[in-house]
C-alpha positions as CSV (number, residue, x, y, z in Angstrom):
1,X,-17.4,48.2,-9.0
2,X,-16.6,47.7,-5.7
3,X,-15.0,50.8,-3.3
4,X,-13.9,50.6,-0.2
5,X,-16.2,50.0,2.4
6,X,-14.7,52.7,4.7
7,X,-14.1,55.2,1.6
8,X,-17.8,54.9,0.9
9,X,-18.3,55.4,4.7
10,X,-15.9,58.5,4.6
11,X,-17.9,59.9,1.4
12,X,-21.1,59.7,2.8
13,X,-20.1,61.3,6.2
14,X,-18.7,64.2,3.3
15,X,-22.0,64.4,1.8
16,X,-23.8,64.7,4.4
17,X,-22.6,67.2,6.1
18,X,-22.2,69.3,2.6
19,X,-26.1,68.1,2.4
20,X,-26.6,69.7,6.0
21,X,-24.4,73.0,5.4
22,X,-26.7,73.8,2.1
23,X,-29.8,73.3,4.3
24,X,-28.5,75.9,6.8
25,X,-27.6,78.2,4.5
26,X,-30.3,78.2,1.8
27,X,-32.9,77.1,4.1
28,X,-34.7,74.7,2.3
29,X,-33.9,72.0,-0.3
30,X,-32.1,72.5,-3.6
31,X,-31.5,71.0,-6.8
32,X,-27.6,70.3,-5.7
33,X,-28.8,68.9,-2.9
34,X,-31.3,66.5,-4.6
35,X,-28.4,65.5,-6.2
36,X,-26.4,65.0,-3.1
37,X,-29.1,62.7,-2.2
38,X,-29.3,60.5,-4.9
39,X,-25.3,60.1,-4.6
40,X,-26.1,59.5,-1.4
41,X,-28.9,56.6,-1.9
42,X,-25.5,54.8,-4.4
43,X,-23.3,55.0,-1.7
44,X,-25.7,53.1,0.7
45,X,-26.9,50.2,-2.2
46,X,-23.3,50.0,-2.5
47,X,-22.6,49.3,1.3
48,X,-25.6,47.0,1.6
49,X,-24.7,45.1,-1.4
50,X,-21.2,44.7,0.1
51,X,-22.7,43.6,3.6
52,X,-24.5,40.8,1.7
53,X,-21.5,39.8,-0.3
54,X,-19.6,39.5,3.6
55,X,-22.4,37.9,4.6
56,X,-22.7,35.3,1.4
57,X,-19.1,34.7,1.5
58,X,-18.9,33.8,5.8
59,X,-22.1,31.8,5.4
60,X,-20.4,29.8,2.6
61,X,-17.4,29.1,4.4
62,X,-19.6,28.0,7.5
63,X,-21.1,25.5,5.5
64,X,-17.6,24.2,3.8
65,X,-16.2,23.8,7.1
66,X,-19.7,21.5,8.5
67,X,-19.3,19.4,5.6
């Protein structure tokens, strides 16, 4: 399923900055934070996977318009 590109950019910037507050307060990693990180690694497949989808679609559309 498909999210919003800029909600899974707005999540990520959430996360990460959760991720970052953890660190400073515990000092080193945690099992939350592993966690964070692999929600993290989702939201980025997701992103890429929609960047290639853009980029499918445009490149298709290139080609229908030179033929």
């Amino acid at each position: 399923m498909f999210h919003n590109e800029q909600s899974l950019i707005t999540r990520k910037m959430i996360l990460e900055a959760k991720w970052n507050h953890m660190f400073l307060e515990k000092g080193s990693e945690t099992i939350d934070m592993m966690q964070i990180e692999l929600e993290l690694k989702e939201i980025k497949r997701q992103l890429r996977e929609q960047a290639v989808f853009k980029v499918r679609e445009e490149l298709e559309e290139d080609l229908d318009i030179a033929s």
